[in-house]
Every structure is written in structure tokens, then in C-alpha cells.
DRENDREN-432897 format. One line per field, with one value per residue: residue in one letter; x, y, z of N, C-alpha, C in turn. Coordinates in Angstrom, 2 decimals. Layout:
REM residues N
kenu	A, ...
nX	X, ...
nY	Y, ...
nZ	Z, ...
caX	X, ...
caY	Y, ...
caZ	Z, ...
cX	X, ...
cY	Y, ...
cZ	Z, ...
REM end
This chain:
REM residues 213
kenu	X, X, X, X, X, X, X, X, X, X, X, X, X, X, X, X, X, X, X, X, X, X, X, X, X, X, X, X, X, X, X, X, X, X, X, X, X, X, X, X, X, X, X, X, X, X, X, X, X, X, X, X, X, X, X, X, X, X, X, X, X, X, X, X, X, X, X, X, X, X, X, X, X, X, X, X, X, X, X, X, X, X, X, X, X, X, X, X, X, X, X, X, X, X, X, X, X, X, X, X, X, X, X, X, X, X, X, X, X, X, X, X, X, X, X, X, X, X, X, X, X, X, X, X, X, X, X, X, X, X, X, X, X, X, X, X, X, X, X, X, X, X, X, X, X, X, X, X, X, X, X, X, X, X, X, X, X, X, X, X, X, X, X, X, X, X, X, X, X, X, X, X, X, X, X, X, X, X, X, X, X, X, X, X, X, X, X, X, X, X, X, X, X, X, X, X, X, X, X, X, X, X, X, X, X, X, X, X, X, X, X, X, X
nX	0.83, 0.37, 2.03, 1.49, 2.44, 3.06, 0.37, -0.68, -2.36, -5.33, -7.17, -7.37, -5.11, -5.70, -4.12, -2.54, -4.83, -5.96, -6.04, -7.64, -8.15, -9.27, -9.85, -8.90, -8.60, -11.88, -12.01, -14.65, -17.02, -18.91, -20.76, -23.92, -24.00, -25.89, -27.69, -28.86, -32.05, -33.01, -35.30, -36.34, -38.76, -41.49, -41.17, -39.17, -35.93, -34.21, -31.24, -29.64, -26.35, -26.03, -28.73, -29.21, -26.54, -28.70, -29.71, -30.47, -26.98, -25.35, -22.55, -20.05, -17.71, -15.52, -13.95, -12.06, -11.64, -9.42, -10.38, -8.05, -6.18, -7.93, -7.60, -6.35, -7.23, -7.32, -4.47, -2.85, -3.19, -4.49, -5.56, -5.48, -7.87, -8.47, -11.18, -13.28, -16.62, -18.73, -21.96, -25.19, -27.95, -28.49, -30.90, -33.01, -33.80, -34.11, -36.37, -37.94, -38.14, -39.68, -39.18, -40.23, -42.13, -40.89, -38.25, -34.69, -32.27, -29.03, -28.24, -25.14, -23.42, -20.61, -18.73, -16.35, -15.04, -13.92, -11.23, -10.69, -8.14, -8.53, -11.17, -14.03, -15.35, -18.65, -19.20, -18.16, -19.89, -21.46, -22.85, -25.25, -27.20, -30.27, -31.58, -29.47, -28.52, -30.57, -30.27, -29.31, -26.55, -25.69, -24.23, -24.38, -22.11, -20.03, -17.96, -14.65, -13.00, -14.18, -13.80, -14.43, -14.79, -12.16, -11.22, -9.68, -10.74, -13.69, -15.42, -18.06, -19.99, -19.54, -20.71, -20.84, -20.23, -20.27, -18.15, -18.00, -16.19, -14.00, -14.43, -17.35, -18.47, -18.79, -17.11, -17.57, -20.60, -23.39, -25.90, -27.87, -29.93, -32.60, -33.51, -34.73, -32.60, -29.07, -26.25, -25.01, -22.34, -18.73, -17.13, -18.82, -19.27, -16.85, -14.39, -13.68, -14.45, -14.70, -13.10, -14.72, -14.00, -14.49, -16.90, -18.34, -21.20, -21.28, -20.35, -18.87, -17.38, -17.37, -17.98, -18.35, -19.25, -17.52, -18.33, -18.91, -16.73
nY	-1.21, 2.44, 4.95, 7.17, 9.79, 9.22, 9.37, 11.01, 11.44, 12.42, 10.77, 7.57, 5.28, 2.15, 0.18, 0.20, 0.51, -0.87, -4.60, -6.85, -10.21, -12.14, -15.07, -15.89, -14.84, -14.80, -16.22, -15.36, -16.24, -14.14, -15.34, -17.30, -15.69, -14.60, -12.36, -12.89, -11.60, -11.90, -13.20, -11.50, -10.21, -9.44, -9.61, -11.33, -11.30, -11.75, -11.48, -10.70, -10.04, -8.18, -7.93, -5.82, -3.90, -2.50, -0.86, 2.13, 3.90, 4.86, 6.46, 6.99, 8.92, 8.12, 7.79, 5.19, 2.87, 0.38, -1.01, -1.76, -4.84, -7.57, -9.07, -7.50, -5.28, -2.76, -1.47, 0.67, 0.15, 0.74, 1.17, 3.55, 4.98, 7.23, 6.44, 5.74, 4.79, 2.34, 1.82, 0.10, 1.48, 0.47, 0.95, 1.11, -1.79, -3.05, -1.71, -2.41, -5.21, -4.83, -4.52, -6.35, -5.90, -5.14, -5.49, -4.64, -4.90, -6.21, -8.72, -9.23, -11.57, -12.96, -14.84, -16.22, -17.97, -20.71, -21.36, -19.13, -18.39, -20.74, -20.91, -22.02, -21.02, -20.61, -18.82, -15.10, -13.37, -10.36, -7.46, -4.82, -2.03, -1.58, 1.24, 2.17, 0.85, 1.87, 4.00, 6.76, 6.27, 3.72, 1.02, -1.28, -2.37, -2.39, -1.58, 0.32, 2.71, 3.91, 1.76, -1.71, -4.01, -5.64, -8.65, -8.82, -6.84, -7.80, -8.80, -10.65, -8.70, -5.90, -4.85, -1.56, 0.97, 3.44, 5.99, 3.93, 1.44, -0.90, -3.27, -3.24, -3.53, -5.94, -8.03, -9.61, -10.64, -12.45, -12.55, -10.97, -10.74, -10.00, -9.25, -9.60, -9.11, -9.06, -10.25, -13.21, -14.93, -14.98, -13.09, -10.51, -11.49, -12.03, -10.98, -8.16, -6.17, -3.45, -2.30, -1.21, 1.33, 0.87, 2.83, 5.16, 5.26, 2.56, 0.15, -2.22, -1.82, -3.24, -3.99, -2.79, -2.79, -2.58, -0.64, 2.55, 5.24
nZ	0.00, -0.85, 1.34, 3.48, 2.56, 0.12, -1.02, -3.17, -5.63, -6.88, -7.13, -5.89, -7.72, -9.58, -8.98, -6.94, -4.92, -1.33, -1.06, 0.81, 1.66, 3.37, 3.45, 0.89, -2.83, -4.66, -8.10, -10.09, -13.03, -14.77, -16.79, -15.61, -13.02, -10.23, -8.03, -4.99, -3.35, 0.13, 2.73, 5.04, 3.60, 0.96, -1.73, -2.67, -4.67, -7.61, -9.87, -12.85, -13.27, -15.80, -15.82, -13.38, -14.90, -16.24, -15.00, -13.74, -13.52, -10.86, -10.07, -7.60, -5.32, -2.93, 0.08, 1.12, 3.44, 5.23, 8.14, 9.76, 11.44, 12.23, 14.49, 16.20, 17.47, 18.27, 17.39, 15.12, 11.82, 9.85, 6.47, 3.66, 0.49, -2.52, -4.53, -7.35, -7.28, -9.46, -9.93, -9.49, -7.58, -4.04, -2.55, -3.98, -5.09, -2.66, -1.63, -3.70, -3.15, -0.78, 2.48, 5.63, 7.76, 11.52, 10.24, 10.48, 10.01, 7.12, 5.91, 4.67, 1.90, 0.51, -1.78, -0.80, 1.12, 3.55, 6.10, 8.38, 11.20, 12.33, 12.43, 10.98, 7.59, 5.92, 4.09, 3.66, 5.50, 6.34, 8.49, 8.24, 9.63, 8.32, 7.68, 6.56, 4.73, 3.13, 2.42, -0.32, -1.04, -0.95, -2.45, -4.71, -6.49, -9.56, -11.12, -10.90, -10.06, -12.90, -14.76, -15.53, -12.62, -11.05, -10.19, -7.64, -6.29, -6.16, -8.34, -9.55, -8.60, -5.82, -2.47, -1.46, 0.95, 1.42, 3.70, 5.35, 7.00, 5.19, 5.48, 5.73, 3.08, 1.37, -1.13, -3.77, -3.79, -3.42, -2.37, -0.84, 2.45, 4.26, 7.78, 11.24, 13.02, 13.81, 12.15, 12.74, 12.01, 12.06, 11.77, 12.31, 15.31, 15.98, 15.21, 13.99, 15.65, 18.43, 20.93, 23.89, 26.24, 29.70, 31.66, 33.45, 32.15, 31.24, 33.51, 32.45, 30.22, 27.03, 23.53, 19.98, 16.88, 14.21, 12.11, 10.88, 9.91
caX	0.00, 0.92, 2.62, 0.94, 3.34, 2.40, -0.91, -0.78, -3.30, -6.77, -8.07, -5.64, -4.68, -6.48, -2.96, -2.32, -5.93, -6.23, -6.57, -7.71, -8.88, -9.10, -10.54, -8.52, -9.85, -12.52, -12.63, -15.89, -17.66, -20.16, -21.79, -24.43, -24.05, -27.00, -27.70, -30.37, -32.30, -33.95, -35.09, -37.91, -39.16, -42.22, -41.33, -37.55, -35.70, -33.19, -31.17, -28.10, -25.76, -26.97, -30.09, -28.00, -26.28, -29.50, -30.49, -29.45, -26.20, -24.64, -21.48, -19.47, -16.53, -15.46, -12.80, -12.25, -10.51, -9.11, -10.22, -6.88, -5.95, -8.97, -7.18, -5.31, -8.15, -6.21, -3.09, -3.08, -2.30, -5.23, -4.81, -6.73, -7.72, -9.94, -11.39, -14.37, -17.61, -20.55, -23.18, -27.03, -28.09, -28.84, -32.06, -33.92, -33.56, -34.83, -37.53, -38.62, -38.52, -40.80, -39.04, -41.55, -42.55, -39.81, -37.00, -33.74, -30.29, -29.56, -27.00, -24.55, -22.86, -19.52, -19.21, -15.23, -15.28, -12.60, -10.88, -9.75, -7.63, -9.18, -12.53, -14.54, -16.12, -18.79, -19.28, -18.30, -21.17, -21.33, -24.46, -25.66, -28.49, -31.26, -31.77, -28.13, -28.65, -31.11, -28.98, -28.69, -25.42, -25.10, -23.80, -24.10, -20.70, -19.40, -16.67, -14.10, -12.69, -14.73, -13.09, -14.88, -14.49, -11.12, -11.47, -9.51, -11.85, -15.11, -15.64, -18.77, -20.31, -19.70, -21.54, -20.38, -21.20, -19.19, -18.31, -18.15, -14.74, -13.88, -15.16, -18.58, -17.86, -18.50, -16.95, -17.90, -21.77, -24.02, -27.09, -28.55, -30.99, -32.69, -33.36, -34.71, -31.13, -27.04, -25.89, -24.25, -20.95, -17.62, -16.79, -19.54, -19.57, -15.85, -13.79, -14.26, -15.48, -13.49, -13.53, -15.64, -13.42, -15.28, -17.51, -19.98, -22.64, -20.91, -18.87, -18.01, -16.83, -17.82, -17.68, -19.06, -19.57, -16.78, -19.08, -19.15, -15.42
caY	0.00, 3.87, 5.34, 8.79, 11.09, 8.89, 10.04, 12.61, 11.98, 13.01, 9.17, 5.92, 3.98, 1.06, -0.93, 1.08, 0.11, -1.99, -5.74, -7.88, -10.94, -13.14, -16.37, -15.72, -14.08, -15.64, -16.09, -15.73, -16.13, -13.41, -16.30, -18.13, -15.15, -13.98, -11.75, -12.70, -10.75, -12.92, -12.89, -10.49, -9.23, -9.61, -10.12, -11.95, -11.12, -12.78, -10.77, -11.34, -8.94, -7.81, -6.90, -4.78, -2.97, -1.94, -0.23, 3.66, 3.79, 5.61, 6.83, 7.38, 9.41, 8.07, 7.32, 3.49, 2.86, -0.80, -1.00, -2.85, -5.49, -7.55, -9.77, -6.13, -3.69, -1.20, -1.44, 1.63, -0.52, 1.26, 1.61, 3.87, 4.98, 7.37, 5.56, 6.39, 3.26, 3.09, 0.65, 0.17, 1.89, -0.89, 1.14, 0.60, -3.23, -2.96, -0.53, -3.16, -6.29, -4.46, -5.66, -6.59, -4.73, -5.79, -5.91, -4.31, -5.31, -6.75, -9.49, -9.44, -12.63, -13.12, -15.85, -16.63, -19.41, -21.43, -20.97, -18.24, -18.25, -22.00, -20.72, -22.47, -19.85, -21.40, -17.73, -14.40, -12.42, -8.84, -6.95, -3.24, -2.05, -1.17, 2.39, 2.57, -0.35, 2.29, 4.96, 6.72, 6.01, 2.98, 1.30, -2.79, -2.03, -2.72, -0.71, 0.90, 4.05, 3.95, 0.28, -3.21, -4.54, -6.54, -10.01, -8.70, -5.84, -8.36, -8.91, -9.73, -7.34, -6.06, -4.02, -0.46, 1.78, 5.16, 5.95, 2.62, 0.49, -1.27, -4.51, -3.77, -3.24, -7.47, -8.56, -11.04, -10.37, -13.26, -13.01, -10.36, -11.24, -9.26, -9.63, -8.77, -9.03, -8.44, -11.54, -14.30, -15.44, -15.01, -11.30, -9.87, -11.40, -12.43, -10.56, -6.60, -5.08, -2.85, -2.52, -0.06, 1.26, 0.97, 4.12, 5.49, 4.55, 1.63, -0.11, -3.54, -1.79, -4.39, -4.10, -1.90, -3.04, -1.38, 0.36, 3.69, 5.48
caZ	0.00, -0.37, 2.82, 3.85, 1.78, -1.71, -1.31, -3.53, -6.50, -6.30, -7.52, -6.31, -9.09, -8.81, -8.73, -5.66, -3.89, -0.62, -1.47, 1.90, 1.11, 4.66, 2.47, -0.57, -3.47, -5.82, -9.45, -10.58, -13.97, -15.06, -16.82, -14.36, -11.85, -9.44, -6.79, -4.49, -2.30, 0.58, 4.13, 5.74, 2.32, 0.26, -2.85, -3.01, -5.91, -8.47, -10.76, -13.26, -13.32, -17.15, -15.33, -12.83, -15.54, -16.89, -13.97, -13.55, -12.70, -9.95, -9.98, -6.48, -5.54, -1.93, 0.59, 1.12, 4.20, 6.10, 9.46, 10.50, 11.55, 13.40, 16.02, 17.03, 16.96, 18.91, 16.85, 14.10, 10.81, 8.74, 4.76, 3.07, -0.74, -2.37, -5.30, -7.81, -7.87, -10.29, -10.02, -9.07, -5.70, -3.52, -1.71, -5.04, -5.29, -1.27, -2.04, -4.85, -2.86, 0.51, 3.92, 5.67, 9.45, 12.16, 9.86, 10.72, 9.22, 5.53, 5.60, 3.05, 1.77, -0.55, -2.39, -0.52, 2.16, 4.12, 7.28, 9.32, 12.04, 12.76, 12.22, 9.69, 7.61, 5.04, 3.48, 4.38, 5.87, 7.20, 8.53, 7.91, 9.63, 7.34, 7.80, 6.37, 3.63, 2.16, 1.82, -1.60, -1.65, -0.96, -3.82, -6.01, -7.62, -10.34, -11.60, -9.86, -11.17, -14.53, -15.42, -14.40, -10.99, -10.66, -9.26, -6.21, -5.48, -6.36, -9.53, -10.17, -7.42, -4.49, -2.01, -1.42, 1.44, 1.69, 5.27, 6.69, 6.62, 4.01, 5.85, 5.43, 1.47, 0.84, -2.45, -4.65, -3.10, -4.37, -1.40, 0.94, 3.02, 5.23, 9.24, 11.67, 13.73, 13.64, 11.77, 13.71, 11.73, 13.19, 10.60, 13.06, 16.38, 17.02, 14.40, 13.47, 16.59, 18.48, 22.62, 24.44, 27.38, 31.17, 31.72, 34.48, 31.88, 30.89, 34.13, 32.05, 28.74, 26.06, 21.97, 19.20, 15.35, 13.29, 11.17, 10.45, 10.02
cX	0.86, 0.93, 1.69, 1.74, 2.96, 1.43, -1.63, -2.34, -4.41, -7.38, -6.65, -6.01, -5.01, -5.31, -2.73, -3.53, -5.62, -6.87, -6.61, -8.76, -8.38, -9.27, -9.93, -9.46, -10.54, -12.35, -13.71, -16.46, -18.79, -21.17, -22.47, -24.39, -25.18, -26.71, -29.16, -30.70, -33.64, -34.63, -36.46, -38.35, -41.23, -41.88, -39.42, -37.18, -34.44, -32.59, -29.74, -27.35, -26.03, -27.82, -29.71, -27.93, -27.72, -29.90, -30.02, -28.41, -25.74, -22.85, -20.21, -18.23, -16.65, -14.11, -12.78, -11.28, -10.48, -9.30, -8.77, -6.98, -7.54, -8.92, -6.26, -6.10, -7.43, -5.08, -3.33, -2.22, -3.49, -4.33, -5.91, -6.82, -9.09, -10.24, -13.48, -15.40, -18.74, -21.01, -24.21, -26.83, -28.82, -30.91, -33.24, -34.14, -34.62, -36.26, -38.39, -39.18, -39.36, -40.23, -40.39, -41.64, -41.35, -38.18, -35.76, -32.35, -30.74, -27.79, -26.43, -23.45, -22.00, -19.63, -17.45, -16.01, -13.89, -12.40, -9.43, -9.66, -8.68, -10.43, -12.94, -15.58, -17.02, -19.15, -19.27, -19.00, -20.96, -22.68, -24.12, -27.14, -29.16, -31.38, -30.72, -27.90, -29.50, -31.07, -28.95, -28.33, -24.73, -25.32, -24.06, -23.04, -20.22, -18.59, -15.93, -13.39, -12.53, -14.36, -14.07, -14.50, -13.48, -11.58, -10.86, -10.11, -13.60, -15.63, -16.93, -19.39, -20.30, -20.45, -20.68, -21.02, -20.01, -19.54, -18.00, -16.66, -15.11, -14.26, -16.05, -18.85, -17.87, -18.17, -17.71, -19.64, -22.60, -25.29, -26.92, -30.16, -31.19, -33.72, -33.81, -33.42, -29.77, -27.16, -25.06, -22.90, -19.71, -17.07, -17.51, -19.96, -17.76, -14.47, -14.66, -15.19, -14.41, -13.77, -14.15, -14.75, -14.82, -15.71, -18.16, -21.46, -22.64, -19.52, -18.19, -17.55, -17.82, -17.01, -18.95, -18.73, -18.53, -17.22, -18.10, -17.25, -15.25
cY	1.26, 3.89, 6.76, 9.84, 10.60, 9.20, 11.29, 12.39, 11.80, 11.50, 8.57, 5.55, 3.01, -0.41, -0.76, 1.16, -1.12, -3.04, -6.34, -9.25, -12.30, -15.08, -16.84, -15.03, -15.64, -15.38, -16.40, -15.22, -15.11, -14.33, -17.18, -17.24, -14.73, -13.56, -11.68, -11.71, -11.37, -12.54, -12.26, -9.65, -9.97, -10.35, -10.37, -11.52, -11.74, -11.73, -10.80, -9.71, -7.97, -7.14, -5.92, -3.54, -2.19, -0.87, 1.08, 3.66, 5.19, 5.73, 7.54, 7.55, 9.37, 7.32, 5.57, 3.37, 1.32, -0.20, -2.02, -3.94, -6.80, -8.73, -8.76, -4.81, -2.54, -0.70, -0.38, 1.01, -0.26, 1.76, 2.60, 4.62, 5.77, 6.95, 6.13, 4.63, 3.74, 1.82, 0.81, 0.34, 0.47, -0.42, 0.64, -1.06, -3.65, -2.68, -2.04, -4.74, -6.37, -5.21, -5.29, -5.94, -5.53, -5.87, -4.78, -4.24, -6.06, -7.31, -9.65, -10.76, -12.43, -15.00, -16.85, -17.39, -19.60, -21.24, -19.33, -18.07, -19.83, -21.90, -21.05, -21.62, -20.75, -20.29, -16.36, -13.48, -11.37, -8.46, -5.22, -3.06, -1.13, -0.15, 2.61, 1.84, 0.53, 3.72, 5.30, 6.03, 5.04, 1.86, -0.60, -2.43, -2.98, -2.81, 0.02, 1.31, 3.92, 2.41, -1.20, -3.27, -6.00, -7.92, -9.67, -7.77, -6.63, -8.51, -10.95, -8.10, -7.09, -4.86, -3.13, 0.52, 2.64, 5.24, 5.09, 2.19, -0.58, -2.55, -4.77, -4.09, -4.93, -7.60, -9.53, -11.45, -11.19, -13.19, -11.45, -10.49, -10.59, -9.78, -8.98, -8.44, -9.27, -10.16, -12.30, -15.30, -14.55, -13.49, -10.96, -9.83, -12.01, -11.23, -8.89, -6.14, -4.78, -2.24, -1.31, 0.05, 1.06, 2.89, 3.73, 4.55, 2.66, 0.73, -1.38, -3.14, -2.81, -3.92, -3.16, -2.33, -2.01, -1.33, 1.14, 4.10, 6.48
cZ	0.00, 0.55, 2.52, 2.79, 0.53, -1.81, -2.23, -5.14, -5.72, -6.20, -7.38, -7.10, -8.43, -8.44, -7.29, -4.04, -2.46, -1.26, 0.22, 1.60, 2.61, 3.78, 1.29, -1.64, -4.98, -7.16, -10.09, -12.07, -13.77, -15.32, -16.19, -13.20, -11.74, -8.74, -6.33, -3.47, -1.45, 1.77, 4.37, 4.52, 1.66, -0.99, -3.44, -4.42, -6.61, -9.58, -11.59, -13.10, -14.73, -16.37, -14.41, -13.52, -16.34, -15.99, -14.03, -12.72, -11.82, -9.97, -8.74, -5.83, -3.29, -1.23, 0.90, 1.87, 4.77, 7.25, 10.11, 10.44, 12.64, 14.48, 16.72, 16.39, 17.24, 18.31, 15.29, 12.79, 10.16, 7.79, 4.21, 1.16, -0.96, -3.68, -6.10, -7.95, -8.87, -10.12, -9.62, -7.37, -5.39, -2.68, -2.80, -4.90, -3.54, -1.10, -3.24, -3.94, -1.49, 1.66, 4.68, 7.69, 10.62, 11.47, 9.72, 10.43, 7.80, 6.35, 4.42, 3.10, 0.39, -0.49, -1.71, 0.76, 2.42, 5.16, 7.47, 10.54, 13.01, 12.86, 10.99, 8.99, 6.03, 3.62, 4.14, 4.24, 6.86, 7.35, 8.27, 8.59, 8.79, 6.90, 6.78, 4.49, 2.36, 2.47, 0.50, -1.91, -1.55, -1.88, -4.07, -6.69, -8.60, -11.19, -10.71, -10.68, -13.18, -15.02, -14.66, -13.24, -11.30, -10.27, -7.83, -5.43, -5.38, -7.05, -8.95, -9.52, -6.31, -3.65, -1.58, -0.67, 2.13, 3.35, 6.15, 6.45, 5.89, 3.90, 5.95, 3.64, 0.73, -0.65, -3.18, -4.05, -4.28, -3.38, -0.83, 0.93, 4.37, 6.51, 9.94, 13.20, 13.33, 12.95, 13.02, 13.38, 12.33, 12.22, 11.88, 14.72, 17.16, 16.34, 14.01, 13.97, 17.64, 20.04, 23.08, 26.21, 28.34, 31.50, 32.85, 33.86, 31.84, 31.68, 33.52, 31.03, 27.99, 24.58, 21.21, 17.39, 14.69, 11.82, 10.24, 11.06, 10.69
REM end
């Protein structure tokens, strides 16, 4: 990655982008791809990426940062990049398929698997709560600065939500399915959450979702 002083153009070069890929990265065919949309909805939806690109695209000029390291939350080893996306807003696709009363978070699923750190992962899943999920700006990507989407950024699509760290941002996004609670894989309840000192309000400390940047 650039050091702080290389930082100098306005758009990283996409050679020059954060790659983290805990799972390894996937190679995935366009041909035979879907993106479902499941869970607390009305009316589920199925859609190739073709149908995607048809959609009005969006075009988004935003910072893209690594939350670190996430067995050394505390440890300052953030990367960051500012980087242009275009693809279909995700609130539309939401908006189309009606969650249904109670529902709260949208789980997002990549299509990588395997183990990390002796944890058996069978796909990796991040949450967003809802409110946030339908967002403008938050993004179905599929290009990254004007050019396709890489295989190491997510090629076919990945989800894109300005603001947050770069770990809600799932690659290779083949499912969301929406909830009415926080997901329950090991990304969200053991991995990429970041300690809450001991307060008056709060005398045990605990943990907080590394969200929002």
C-alpha cells in the first residue's frame, strides 16, 4: 500500500488500492451469476448482473478505508484509498422487494469461504443495519474508477457503502438477506469489533460493530 506522503493523486490507481482478502480471493464467472435478495421481504428477488447494468447507474466518488488489523483492533495498521464506484443503488432493489414490518439489518454474503484463524467460515457475511442499507449512496458495484471490478476488489459485485470500513464493502456479493437481527458469523460477532473502554454509563466496557469510520 501507499505510505501517507504517496498520497498525492486526487483518484488511487487502482494498482495502488487496498486488497484484503481473509478467504482468498474468488474467481468468478459473469456467466451463471446472481444476486439474491432474501429474508424479511415480500417479494424476493433474483437478478443477473446484465439486469443490474440496466439499472441507472450511480457513480461514487469516496474514501475506502481498512479498518486494520482484526485480532489487534487497537493497533493503528489502517490503509486507506480514495477511489471512484458506479453501479445500481442498492435502496432501489430494497424498495422493490418491501421488507416486511420488524425488519432491521440486511446481511450481506460473498461468495469466498474457508478458514480463518481455525474458524470455519462457510461464506463471508457482514451486517448493515437497514436504515443505512437504504442509503442513496449505498452502492451494487461494479466498476471501480470507470473500469470493471477486478477479481480482487469483487468482480462480479460487491456491495459499497461510503463511510463505513472497508469490511462492510463485501466482495464477490451473491445473497442479501434481510433480518430482523445483527448476523451471527464469526466477521460480526468475534472478528471486526473494536472494545468499548469501562464508563460510568458503561462499568463492564464491552464491543461496538466497526461500522461507520
Amino acid at each position: 500500500p501507499l505510505t501517507v506522503a504517496e498520497l498525492t493523486a486526487e483518484i488511487t490507481p487502482v494498482k495502488e488500492v487496498i486488497v484484503l482478502a481473509h478467504l482468498g480471493i474468488v474467481r468468478a464467472a459473469e456467466s451463471g451469476y446472481t444476486l439474491e435478495v432474501d429474508g424479511m421481504v415480500r417479494r424476493p428477488l433474483k437478478l443477473t448482473l446484465e439486469a443490474l447494468k440496466r439499472r441507472a447507474k450511480l457513480v461514487i466518488r469516496s474514501v475506502h478505508e481498512c479498518a486494520g488489523n482484526p485480532l489487534k483492533p487497537l493497533v493503528p495498521t489502517r490503509r486507506v484509498a480514495n477511489v471512484v464506484w458506479g453501479g445500481a443503488a442498492l435502496a432501489e432493489l430494497l424498495k422493490e422487494a418491501e421488507p416486511l414490518c420488524g425488519a432491521r439489518f440486511i446481511w450481506s454474503y460473498g461468495l469466498d469461504f474457508g478458514e480463518f484463524e481455525d474458524v470455519r467460515v462457510d461464506a463471508f457475511v457482514k451486517d448493515l443495519p437497514l436504515e443505512r442499507a437504504l442509503a442513496a449512496d449505498t452502492l451494487l458495484a461494479y466498476e471501480l474508477n470507470g473500469a470493471p471490478l477486478p477479481a480482487e476488489h469483487g468482480f462480479p459485485l460487491r456491495l459499497v457503502v461510503p463511510g463505513f470500513y472497508g469490511t462492510n464493502s463485501v466482495k464477490w456479493l451473491y445473497r442479501i438477506s434481510v433480518s430482523e437481527r445483527r448476523a451471527d458469523g464469526p466477521f460480526t460477532t468475534r472478528f471486526y469489533n473494536d472494545p468499548i473502554a469501562p464508563s460510568a454509563s458503561e462499568p463492564a466496557g464491552g464491543f461496538k460493530p466497526v461500522w461507520d469510520i
